[in-house]
N, C-alpha and C positions, 0 to 999 in steps of 0.2 A: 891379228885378224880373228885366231879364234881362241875362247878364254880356257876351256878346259875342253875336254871331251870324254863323249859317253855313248853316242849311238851312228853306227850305221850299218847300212841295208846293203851287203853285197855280198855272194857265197865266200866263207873263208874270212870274211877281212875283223880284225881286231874292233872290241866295239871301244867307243872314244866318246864322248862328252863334249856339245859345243853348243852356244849362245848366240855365233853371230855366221852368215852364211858366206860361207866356199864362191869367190869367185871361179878359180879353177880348181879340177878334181885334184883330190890328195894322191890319187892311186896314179893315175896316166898323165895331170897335168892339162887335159881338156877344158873347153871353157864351161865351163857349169849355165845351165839355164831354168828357167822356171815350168815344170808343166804339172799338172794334175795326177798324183800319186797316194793310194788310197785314199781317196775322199778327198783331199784338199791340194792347194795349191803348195809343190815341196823343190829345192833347188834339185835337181838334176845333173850328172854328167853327161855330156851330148856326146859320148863315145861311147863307155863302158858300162852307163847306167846306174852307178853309182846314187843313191838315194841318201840326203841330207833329213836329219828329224830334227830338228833346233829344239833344245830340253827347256824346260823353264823352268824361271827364275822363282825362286824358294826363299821367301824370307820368314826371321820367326820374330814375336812383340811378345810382352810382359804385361799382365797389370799383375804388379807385383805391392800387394797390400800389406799395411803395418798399421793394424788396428783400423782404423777409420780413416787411416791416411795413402795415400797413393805416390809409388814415384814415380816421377817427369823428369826427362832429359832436355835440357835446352840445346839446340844443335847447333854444330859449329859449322858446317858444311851444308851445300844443295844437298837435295832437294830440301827445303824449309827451314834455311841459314837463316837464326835468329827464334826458329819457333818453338816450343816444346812439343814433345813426344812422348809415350808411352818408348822404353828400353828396347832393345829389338840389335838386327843385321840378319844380313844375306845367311846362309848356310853353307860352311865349307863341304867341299865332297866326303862324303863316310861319316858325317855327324846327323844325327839324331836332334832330333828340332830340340828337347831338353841342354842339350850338349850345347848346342849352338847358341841358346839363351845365357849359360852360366858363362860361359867363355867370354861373350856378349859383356854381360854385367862385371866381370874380372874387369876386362881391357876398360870399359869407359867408367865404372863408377868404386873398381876395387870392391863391390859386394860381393858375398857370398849367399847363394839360392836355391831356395827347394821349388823347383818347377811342378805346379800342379796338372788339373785335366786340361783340356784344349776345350775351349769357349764361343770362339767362331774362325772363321775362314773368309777371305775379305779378298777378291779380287787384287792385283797389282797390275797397273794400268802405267804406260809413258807418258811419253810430254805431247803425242801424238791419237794421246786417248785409246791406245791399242792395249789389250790385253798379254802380257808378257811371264806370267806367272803369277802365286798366290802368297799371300800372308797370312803363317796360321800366328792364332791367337791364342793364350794360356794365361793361367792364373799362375802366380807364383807369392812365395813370401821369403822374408832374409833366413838366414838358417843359422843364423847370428844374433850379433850388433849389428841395428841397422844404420849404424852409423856410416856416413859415407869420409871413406879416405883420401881421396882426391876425384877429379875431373881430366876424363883425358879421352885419346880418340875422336871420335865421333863429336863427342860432348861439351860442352863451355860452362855449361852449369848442371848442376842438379837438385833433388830437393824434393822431401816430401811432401802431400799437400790436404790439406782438406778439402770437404765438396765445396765449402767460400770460397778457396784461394785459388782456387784452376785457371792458370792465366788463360786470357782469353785467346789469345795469336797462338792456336795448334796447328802443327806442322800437316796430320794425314786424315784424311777420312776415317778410317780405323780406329784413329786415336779416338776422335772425336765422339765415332759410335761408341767404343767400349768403355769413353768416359761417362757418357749419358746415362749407360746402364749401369755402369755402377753406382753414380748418383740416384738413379733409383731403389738401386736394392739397399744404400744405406739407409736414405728417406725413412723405404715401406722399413727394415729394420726400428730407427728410430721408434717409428711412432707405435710400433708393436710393443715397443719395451719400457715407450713415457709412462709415467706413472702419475695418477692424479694428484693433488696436492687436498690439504683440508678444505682449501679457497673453491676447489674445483678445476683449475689451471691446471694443462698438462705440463710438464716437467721431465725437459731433456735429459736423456740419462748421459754424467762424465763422458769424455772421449779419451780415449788411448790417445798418452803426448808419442 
């Protein structure tokens, strides 16, 4: 019923971490009910008052680039069983979004990664369109070989990609925005750095294999 714990509101009582809501109180055993507790609507104990804060959900993503190339997770599991994704997972308790991305990339793809700054922050929404927590977003790159050693977890495939090759079936919203934007900024790059030719033709500069 409840997946971890981290907060609650009662003099004295241990704080605890949790995601899904108290039918009955942890403390007395009473039946927990819904009423309005600062500002919103929060489970309640109908004895002893005990006050429920439901934490949210923390996920962290990657655009983890190699030269002019991007990795894609193809998933093996819901949400987006079969789609590609930007690398990512939920966040264990006492990890640091950095922590949680390289741990991330270990388990599904065997890379090893230097996590850069944080890039955007993207709602996390159910199958019920409800707000449940956020997805931060980062830049990252291999801190290696980007070669990848196997597929596993989360994953079925993987694979670097240029801004042609981006399949088209992505799995998140998120992916989808932070792939647009990077397709932009290699573009505006590109064309900043073509060079004319004697003909007068611009002239794409190599790409990092």
């Amino acid at each position: 019923m409840v997946h971890q714990v981290y907060h609650f509101h009662r003099p004295g009582a241990i704080l605890v971490r949790m995601t899904r809501t108290f039918r009955y109180c942890p403390f007395c055993a009473s039946p927990v009910v819904e009423e309005v507790r600062f500002n919103a609507l929060r489970p309640v104990c109908s004895a002893c008052e005990f006050v429920q804060f439901l934490d949210p959900k923390v996920a962290v993503i990657a655009l983890i680039q190699h030269g002019e190339k991007v990795l894609l997770i193809q998933r093996a599991v819901d949400p987006g069983k079969g789609a590609w994704s930007l690398p990512g997972g939920y966040m264990d308790a006492g990890e640091m979004p950095h922590e949680a991305l390289q741990r991330e990339l270990q388990e599904e793809v065997g890379l090893r990664t230097r996590i850069g700054d944080l890039i955007d922050i993207f709602p996390m929404v159910n199958g019920e369109g409800e707000r449940i927590g956020i997805v931060l977003a980062f830049q990252g790159e291999p801190a290696g070989s980007p070669e990848i050693p196997f597929v596993a977890d989360d994953a079925q495939d993987a694979g670097w990609f240029c801004e042609e090759e981006i399949p088209k079936e992505l799995a998140f919203e998120s992916t989808e925005t932070l792939l647009k934007n990077w397709k932009a900024s290699i573009s505006l790059t590109s064309v900043e750095c073509c060079q004319e030719t004697e003909a007068g033709a611009l002239k794409r500069p190599n790409r990092a294999s």
